[in-house]
C-alpha positions in Angstrom: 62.3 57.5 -14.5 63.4 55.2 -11.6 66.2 55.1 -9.3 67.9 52.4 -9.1 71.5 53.7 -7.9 70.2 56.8 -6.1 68.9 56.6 -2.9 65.7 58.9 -2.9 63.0 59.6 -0.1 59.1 59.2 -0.9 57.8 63.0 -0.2 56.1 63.1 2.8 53.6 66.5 4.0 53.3 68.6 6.9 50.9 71.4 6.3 52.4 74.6 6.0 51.9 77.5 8.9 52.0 79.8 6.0 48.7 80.0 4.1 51.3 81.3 1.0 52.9 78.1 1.1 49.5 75.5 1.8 49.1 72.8 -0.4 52.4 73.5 -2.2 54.0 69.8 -2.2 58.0 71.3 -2.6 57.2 73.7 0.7 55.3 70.7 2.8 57.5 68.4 2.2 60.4 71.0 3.7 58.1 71.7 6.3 58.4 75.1 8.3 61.4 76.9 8.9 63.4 75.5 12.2 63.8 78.4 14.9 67.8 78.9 15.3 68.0 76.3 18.3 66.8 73.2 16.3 69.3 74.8 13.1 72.0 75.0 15.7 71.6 71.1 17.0 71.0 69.3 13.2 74.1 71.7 11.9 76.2 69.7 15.1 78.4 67.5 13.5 80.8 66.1 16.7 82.8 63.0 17.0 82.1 60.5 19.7 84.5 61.0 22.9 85.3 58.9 25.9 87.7 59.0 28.3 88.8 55.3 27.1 90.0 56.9 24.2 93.4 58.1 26.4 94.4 54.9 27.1 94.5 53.3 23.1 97.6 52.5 21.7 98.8 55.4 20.1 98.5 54.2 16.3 94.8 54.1 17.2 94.7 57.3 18.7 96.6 59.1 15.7 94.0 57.8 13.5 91.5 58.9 15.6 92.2 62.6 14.5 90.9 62.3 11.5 87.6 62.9 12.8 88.4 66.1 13.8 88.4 67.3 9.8 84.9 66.4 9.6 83.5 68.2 13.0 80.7 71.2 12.6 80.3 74.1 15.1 77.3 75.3 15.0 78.8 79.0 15.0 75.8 81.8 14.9 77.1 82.6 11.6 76.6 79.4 9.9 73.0 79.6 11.8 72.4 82.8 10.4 73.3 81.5 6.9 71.3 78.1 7.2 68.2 80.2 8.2 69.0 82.9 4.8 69.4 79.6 2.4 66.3 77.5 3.7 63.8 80.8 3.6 64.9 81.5 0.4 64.1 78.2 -0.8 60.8 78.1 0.4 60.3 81.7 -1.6 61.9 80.1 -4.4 59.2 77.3 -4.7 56.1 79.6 -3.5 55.5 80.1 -7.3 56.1 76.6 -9.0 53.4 74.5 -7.3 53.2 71.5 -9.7 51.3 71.8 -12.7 49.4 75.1 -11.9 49.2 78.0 -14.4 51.7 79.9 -13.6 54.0 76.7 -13.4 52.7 75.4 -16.6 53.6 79.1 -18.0 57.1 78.4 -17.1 58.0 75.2 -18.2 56.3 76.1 -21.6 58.9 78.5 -21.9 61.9 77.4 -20.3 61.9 74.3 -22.8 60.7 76.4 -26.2 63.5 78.5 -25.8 66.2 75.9 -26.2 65.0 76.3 -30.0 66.8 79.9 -30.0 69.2 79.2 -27.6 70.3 80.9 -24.3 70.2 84.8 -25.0 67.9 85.0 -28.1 65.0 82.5 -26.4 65.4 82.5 -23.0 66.3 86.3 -21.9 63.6 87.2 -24.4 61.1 84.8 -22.3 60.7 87.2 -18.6 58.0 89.6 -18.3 58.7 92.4 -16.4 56.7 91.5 -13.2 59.1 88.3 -13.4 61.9 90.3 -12.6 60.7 92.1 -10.1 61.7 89.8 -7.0 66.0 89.4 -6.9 66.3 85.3 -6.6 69.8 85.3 -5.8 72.2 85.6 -2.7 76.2 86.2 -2.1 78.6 84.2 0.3 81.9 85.9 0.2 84.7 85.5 2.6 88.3 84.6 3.1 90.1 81.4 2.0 90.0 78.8 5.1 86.9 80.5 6.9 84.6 77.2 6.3 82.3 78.7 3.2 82.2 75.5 1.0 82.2 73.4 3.9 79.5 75.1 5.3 77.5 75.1 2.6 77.8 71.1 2.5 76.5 71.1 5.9 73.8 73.2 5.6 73.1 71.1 2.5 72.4 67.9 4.5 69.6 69.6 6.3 67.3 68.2 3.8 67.1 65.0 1.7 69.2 65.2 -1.5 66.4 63.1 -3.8 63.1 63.7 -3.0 60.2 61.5 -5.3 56.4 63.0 -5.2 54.8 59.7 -6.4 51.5 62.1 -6.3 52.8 64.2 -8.8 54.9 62.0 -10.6 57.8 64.9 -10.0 61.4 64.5 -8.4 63.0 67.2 -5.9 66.2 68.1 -6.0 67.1 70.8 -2.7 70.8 71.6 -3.6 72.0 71.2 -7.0 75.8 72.6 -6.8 78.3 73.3 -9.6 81.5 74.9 -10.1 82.3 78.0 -11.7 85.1 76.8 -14.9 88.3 78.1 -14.6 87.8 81.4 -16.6 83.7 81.6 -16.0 83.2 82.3 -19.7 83.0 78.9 -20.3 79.0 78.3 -21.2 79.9 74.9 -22.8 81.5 74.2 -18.9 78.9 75.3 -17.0 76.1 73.4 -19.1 78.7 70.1 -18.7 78.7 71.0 -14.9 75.2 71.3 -14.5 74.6 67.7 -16.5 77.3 66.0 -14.6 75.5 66.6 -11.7 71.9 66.3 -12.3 73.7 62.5 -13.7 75.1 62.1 -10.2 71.7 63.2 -8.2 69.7 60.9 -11.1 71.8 58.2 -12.1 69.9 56.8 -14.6 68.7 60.1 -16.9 72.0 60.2 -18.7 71.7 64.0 -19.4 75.4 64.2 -20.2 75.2 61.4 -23.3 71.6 63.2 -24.3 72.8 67.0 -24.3 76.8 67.0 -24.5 77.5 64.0 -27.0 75.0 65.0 -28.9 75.4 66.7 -32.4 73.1 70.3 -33.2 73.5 71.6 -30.4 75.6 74.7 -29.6 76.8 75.6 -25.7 73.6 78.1 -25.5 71.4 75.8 -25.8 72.8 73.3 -24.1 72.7 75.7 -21.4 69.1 76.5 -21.7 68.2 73.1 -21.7 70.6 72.4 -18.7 68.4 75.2 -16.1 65.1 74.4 -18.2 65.5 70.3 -16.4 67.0 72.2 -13.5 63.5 73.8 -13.3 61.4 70.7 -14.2 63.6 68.6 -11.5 62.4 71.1 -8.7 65.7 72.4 -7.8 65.6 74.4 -4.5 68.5 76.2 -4.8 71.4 76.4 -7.2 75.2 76.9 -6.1 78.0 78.3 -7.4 81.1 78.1 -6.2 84.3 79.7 -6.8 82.3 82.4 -8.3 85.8 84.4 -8.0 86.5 82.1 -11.3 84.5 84.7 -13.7 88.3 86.1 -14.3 91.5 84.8 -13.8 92.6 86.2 -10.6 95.8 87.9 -10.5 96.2 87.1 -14.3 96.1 89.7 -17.2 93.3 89.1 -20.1 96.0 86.7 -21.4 96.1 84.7 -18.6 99.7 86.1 -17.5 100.2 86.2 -14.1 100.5 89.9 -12.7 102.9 91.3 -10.6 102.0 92.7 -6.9 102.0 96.1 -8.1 99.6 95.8 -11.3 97.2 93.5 -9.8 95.2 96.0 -8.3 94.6 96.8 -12.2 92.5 93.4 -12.7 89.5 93.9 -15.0 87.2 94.6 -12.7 83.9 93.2 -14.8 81.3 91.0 -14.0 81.2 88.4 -17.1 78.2 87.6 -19.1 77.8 84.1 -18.0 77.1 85.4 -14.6 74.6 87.5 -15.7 72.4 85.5 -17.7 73.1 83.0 -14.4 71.7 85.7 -12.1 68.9 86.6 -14.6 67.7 83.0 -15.5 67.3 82.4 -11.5 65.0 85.8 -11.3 63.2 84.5 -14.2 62.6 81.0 -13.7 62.5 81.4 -9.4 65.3 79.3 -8.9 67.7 80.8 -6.0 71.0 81.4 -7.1 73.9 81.3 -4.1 77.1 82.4 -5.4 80.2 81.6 -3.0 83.7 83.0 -3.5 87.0 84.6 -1.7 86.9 88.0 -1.3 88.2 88.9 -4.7 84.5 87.7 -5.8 83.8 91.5 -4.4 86.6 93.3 -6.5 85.2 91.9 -10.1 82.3 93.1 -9.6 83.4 96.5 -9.2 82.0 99.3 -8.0 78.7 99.2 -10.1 76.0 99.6 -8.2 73.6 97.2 -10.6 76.2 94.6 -9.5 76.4 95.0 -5.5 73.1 95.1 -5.2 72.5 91.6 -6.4 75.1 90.6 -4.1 73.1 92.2 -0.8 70.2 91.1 1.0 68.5 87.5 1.2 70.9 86.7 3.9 74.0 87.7 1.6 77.0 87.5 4.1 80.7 87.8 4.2 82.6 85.8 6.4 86.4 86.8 7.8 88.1 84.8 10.2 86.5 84.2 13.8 86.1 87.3 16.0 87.3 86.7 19.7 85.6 88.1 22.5 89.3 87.7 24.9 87.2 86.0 27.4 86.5 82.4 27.4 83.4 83.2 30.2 81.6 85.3 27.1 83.1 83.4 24.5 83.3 84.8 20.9 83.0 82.8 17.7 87.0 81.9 18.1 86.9 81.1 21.5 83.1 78.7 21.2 85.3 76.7 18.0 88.6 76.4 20.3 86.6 75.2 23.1 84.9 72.4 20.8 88.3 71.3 19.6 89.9 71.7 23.3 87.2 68.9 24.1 88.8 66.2 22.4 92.6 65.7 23.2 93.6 62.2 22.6 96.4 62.6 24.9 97.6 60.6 27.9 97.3 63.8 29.8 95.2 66.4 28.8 96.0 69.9 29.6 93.4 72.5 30.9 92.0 75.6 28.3 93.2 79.0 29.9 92.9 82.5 28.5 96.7 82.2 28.1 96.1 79.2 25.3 93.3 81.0 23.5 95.8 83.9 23.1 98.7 81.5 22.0 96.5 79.6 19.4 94.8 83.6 18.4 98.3 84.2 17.5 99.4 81.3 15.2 96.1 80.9 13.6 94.6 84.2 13.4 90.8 82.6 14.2 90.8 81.0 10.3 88.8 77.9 11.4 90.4 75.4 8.8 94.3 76.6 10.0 92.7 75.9 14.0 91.7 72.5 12.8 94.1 71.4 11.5 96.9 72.6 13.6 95.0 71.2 16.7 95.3 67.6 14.7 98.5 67.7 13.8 100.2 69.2 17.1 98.6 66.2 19.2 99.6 63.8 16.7 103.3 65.1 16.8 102.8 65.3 20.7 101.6 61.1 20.4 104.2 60.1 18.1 107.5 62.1 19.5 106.1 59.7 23.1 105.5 63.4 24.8 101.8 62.9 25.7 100.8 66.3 26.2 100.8 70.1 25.4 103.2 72.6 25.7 103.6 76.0 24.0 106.8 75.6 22.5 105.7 72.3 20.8 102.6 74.6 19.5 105.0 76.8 17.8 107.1 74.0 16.5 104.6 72.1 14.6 103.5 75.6 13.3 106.9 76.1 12.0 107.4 73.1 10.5 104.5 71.5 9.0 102.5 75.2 8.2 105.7 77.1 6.9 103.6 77.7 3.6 100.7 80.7 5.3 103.2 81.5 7.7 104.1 84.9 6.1 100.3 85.1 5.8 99.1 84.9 8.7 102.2 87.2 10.1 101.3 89.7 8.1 97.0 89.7 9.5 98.7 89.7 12.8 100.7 92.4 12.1 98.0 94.1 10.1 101.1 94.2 7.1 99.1 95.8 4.1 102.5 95.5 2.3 101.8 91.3 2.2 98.2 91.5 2.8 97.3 93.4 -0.7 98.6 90.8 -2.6 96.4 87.9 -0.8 93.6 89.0 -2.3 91.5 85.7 -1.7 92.6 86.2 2.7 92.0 90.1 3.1 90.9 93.0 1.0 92.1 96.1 0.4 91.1 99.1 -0.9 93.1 99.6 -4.3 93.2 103.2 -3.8 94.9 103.1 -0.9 98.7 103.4 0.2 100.0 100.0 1.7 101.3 100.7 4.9 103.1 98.5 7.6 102.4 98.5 11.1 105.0 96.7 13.3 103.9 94.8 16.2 105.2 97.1 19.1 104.1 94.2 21.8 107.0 92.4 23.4 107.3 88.7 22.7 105.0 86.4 24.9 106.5 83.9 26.9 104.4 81.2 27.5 104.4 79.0 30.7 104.8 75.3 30.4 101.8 74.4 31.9 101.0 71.8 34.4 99.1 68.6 32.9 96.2 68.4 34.3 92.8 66.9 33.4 90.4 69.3 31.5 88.2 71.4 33.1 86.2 73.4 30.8 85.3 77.2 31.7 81.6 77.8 33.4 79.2 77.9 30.6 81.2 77.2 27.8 80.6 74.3 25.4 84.1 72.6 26.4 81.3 72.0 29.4 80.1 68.9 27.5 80.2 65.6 29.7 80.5 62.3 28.0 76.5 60.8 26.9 75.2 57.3 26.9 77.4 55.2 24.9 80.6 57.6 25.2 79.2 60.0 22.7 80.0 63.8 22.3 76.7 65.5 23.2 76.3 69.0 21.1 76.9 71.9 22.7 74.0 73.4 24.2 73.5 76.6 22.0 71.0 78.1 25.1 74.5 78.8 26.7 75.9 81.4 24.3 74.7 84.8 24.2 71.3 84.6 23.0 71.4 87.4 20.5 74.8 85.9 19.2 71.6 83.6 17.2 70.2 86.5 15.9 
């Protein structure tokens, strides 16, 4: 198989540190594991910055905030996750060296069951000592807290195409799909998993082989499907929107419930995600399943089912936790102090404990709702001629142009179980208990208008970044943080 379209790397070997991992071409060509620092600086994703930038006209310098959609923190939590994904990998491929026994065993029967299909061939295939090491790991979290985005940068880590000329095998790290609509779907899942072994190897044409072709039924093309997954050395395989395996908030009928009955959603986990989560402990494929927090409520309170959803760096991630003090900065305060660093503004203003505590309260530390409000309040600010910051054009732009989560982010501020149980994908509740309301007893804040000023960036904080060589955005040095915020 060439490729022609895809741009691949030739494999390339650094002798593993692990004697379990020597000689084992997927693991070398990985190389070790990075310690958290070198995660923290290749997960850096910063635009360039220089103080030129203030002075551009300011259609330039609108546009110039679209860069801000694509920055990367290196928050400790998607360190922590990065280091989960990549060990599991490298566990994943300590058994399917190329061509040796056990590998040979495999393949042999990953591709002779497609005769019987999915269930009858290939659940009948694992022996017991198969199943004893759990291949699979859980991201859950809140809508807006950066999972799917994360992933994609942890994904880039490694190369997307890998060619072992030596072996005449291909590589494939990250092979990610989307759970269908109702995750019942095999059919779907099997078309998902074609589609994009097509993209990743343009010319194999696994869709027009498998899906156009007649004979086949969905279990089979299934098994056929994980079977090249296998073959292709994939490192890991993703699933997002695992949260799909139902119709959330729908009935089995797929009639939207009210507030009331929703906390009566079948909570079962559906066969499709079994045989997915037994067909990655059989053929030692990791299995990452990502979804909002009602992932956690449909699988119910089975033990059997929580347990695949622990350990192997299984995390769930709510919105940013603040520390209140930009000296000892939490997670909230180290992504505000990134974003503070670039204001395209003809005068900048100066980060203060009193701003954190404004932009805590609009945005509730959910990182994509900070983004983006941070983009679109300095483009109003450019546009309306203003050139700088003030509270009450904060609160303006959050009226205006983020009137939709309002009421949603009210109600985490005000800790409103009333609102909050029925945004189940942003906070979760137990069913059993008796929504309550707690009123804010705080008196409104009145913010001052503060003096513009040019940014000056708290001691040791990563707003402390200087312009580099060639007016880029140096990364934030990570040895500032709390070192056991890494851990």
């Amino acid at each position: 198989m060439s490729a022609t379209y895809q741009p691949f790397v030739e494999a390339h070997y650094t002798p593993s540190n692990n004697p379990a991992y020597a000689g084992n071409p997927f693991i070398e060509h990985l190389g070790d594991l990075p310690d958290d620092k070198t995660l923290a600086k290749r997960l850096t994703r910063l635009p360039a910055f220089n103080s030129e930038q203030h002075n551009l006209p300011a259609n330039h310098r609108i546009d110039l905030l679209s860069d801000l959609h694509g920055i990367c923190v290196p928050l400790p939590r998607l360190v922590k996750l990065a280091r989960a994904i990549l060990k599991l990998m490298r566990e994943g491929y300590r058994t399917r060296r190329p061509y040796s026994l056990e590998d040979n065993a495999k393949v042999s029967a990953l591709f002779g069951a497609q005769k019987e299909g999915f269930t009858k061939g290939f659940m009948a295939t694992p022996r017991r000592v198969d199943l004893a090491r759990q291949m699979s790991m859980a991201l859950v979290g809140a809508s807006g807290c950066g999972k799917s985005f994360g992933l994609s940068q942890i994904s880039g880590l490694v190369d997307e195409v890998v060619y072992h000329e030596k072996f005449g095998k291909w590589q494939l790290p990250f092979v990610f799909i989307e759970m269908s609509y109702d995750g019942e779907s095999v059919h779907t899942l099997a078309s998902e998993l074609f589609r994009e072994l097509d993209r990743l190897l343009p010319d194999a044409g696994y869709i027009d082989l498998y899906m156009n072709r007649k004979g086949l039924n969905a279990e089979q093309r299934l098994s056929k499907a994980l079977a090249l997954c296998y073959e292709h050395g994939v490192g890991a395989l993703v699933v997002d929107e695992t949260q799909n395996q139902r119709g959330i908030g729908n009935d089995r009928d797929g009639n939207a419930l009210s507030t009331g009955k929703r906390s009566k959603v079948v909570k079962s986990e559906t066969p499709l995600m079994k045989l997915l989560v037994t067909a990655s402990n059989t053929s030692h494929i990791p299995l990452i399943m990502s979804g909002t927090l009602e992932m956690q409520s449909i699988v119910g309170a089975r033990f059997t089912r929580l347990r695949r959803m622990s350990g192997n760096g299984s995390v769930q991630w709510l919105p940013l936790e603040r520390s209140k003090d930009l000296t000892a900065p939490g997670e909230f305060e180290m992504m505000l102090m990134a974003l503070w660093r670039y204001q395209y503004l003809l005068t900048p203003v100066r980060l203060t404990d009193i701003w954190a505590e404004h932009f805590w309260d609009v945005t509730q530390g959910i990182p994509d709702i900070m983004v983006k409000l941070w983009a679109s309040v300095q483009e109003t600010a450019i546009a309306s001629r203003l050139e700088t910051l003030t509270h009450p054009l904060v609160d303006a732009v959050f009226q205006s142009e983020f009137a939709m989560v309002a009421m949603s982010l009210k109600a985490l501020r005000e800790n409103n179980l009333t609102v909050l149980s029925a945004l189940t994908d942003l906070y979760s509740v137990d069913s059993e208990a008796e929504p309550t309301f707690t009123k804010s007893t705080s008196p409104k804040k009145t913010y001052p208008s503060p003096t513009a000023t040019t940014v000056v960036a708290p001691p040791g904080s990563t707003s402390d970044m200087r312009t580099g060589p060639r007016g880029t955005a140096p990364p934030p040095e990570v040895s500032r943080w709390k070192e056991d915020a890494l851990v």
